[in-house]
Structure formats: structure tokens, C-alpha cells
C-alpha angles and dihedrals in degrees: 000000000000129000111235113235120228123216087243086060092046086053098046089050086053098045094048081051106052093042098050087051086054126015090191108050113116140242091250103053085041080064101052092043085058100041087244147127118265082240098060099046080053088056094049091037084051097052087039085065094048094052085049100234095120137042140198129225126177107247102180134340100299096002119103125213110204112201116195105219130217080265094052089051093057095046090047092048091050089043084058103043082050095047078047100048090042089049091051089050103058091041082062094050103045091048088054097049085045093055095045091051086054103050076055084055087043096047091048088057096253128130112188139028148186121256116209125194133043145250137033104343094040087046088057089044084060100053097046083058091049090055100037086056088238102142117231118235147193079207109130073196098067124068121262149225106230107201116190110170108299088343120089114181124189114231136175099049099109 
């Protein structure tokens, strides 16, 4: 079974990215590639050293250099078979749930529906249909695959 990844995991494996792409980038320019505060990326960057995957050095005067160590390559290899296994497993699961809201389609007589929402998930939603030869439709008529976030609901069979 797959390990969920946490956004704190997701942070640290961006983080150990980013940093071993480029040693001297700066606290600052790692939040705004997480979306983050500076703070925050502190706070990561802080708990990266105790574990000992990452290590300071003093570039210049007031400019940091951060060095992933071997440690820091194996955390970030198992961070990013996790992020992976997590990813394929919801893709499982929402293909499955996908597939069981349209034999319920299939069983009501109907052979198409309308998929609202957008994204991962609703673009998942798209292909299972694809492949289980149900036709997509704009039809307020059809039922429909409700996705919101992680969550699809099947409406329109009553």
C-alpha cells in the first residue's frame, strides 16, 4: 500500500530539489517557488539540517551555500518514490470510483454523461470514460460526474 504524502514531504522534496539544482539560491526565491512564506522554508531548511540531509556553509559575507548530503540524496530519493506511489494510488482509486459510478450509468440505461468540474481528477474522469466507451456530454439531461477536488459524485440517476 502507498505511503501518503504529506505537504510537508512534498515541501521537503522540493526544497531538496531545488536546492541540489542550485546551492546558492536563497531562502526568499525557495518561498516563492513553494508558494510559501520565507519562514516557512526557514523552518523546512532548519529540520533538513537536523536530519542531517543538508548542510550550511558560509558563501560570502551574508550569502548562504546549502550542500545536500548523501544523506539528503537518499531522503530525497525515498520523498519522491513516496510523492510517486501516493500519486499512482489515487490515480487507482479514482479510476475505480470512476468506473463503479458508471456501471450505475450503464445499469440505469444510460450511455454518456457530463463531467463537471476541472483538473486532475476530472481529467481522469475523462479518460475512464474514453476507455469504458461511455460518451461525454454538455446534456443537463445526462448524469453527471460531479468532481469536486479528490471527491467525484454521481448525480442525475433518480
Amino acid at each position: 500500500m502507498a505511503v501518503e504524502s504529506t505537504n510537508e514531504e512534498i515541501r521537503e522534496l522540493t526544497l531538496l530539489e531545488q536546492i541540489e539544482s542550485d546551492p546558492d539560491v536563497n531562502q526568499s526565491t525557495l518561498a516563492t517557488q513553494l508558494g510559501v512564506a520565507v519562514g516557512t522554508v526557514n523552518w523546512h531548511i532548519k529540520r533538513l539540517i537536523a536530519k542531517g540531509a543538508v548542510k550550511v556553509s558560509r558563501a560570502e559575507r551574508k550569502k548562504l551555500r546549502y550542500i545536500i548530503t548523501p544523506e539528503g540524496l537518499a531522503l530525497r530519493a525515498r520523498l519522491a518514490v513516496n510523492y510517486v506511489e501516493n500519486s499512482f494510488s489515487v490515480y487507482r482509486r479514482t479510476r475505480q470510483r470512476v468506473k463503479d459510478h458508471l456501471a450505475k450509468v450503464r445499469k440505469s440505461g444510460f450511455d454518456r454523461v457530463r463531467i463537471t468540474g476541472s483538473g486532475d481528477v476530472a481529467d481522469i474522469c475523462k479518460l475512464t470514460c474514453i476507455e469504458q466507451g461511455v460518451a461525454i456530454v454538455n446534456d443537463k439531461s445526462a448524469p453527471a460526474l460531479v468532481v469536486d477536488g479528490y471527491r467525484i459524485k454521481l448525480e442525475g440517476l433518480e
